[in-house]
N, C-alpha and C positions, 0 to 999 in steps of 0.2 A: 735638256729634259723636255718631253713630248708634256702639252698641258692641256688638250682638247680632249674630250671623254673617250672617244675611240681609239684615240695614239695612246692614251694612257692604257686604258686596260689592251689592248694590242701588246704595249712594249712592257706590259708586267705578267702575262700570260709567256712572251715570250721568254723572261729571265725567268722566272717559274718554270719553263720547261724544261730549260737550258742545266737547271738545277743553282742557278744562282740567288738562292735566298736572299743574301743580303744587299746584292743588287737591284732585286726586287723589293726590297723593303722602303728602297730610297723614292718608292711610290707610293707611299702609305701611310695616311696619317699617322699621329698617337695625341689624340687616343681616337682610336678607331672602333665603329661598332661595327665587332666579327662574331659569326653565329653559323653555326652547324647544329642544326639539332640531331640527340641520338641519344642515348644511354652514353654516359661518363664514366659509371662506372666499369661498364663493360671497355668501351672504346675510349681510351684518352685524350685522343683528341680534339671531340665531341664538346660541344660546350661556347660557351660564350669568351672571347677573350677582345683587351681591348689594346694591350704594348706589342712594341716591339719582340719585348723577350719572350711574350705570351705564344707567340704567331713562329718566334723559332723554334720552342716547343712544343708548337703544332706540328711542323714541318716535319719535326725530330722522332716525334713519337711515331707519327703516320711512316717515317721513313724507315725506322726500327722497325717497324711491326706490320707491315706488305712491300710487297714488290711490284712495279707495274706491268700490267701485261697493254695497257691500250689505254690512250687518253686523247679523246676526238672532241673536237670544238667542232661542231656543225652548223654554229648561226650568231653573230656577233648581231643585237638589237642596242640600238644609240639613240635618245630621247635629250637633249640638252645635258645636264649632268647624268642623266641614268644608263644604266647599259644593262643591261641581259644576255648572258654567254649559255647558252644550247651548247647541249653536247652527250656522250657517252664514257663511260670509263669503265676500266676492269681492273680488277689490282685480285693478289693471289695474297691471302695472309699467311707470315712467314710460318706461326708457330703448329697450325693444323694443313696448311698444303689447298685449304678450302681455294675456288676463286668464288670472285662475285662480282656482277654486271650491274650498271644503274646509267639512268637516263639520269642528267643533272642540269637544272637551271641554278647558275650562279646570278646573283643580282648586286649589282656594282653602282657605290655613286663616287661622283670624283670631284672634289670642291679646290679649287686654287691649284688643280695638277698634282691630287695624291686624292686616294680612294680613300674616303672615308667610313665606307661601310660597304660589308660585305658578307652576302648569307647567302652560305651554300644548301640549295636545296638537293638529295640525292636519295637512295633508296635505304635508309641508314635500319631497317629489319633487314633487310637482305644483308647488307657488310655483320649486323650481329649474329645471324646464323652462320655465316663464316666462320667467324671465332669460336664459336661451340664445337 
């Protein structure tokens, strides 16, 4: 198990990619502070969560409900425990056919070789006019 701030979120980006949820979770606290802001009600998986089963849920809902078209990491930033992931993504949501684009700062801290906190910043007006 990778425990330095950059190997971690490196090798948790990658099983995320990879679509291995639960081998990515084996780098991640609980309780963990995770934070996407956005409307909950519209978007479900928006919202603060702090378990495990919170974060499959996440995963679940987001994977029900778009498909990806692009998901680019363009700048991995590493400060002692902190890290900052730049990037782009596009995902098409299943139920209107909409897509939508956002530039995304994710912000990563990783305490004893598991993230403990994790807020994604992205364009979450743009992903809700999709849903409309």
């Amino acid at each position: 198990m990778p425990t330095n701030t950059q190997d971690v979120v490196s090798e948790y980006l990658r099983r995320v990619g990879s679509g291995d949820i639960e081998s990515a979770l084996e780098l991640v606290a609980e309780p963990i502070d995770w934070f996407t802001p956005g409307s909950t009600e519209l978007i479900p998986w928006m919202g603060k969560r702090t378990t495990h089963a919170e974060i499959r849920e996440f995963f679940k809902a987001a994977g029900d409900n778009m498909t990806a078209e692009a998901f680019e990491v363009t700048r991995t930033i590493t400060v002692d425990r902190f890290a900052v992931v730049l990037g782009r993504l596009q995902f098409r949501v299943n139920a209107t056919g909409k897509s939508f684009a956002s530039e995304f700062a994710l912000e990563l801290r990783v305490t004893d070789g598991l993230i403990d906190r994790y807020h994604m910043h992205e364009d979450s007006y743009a992903i809700s006019l999709a849903f409309l």
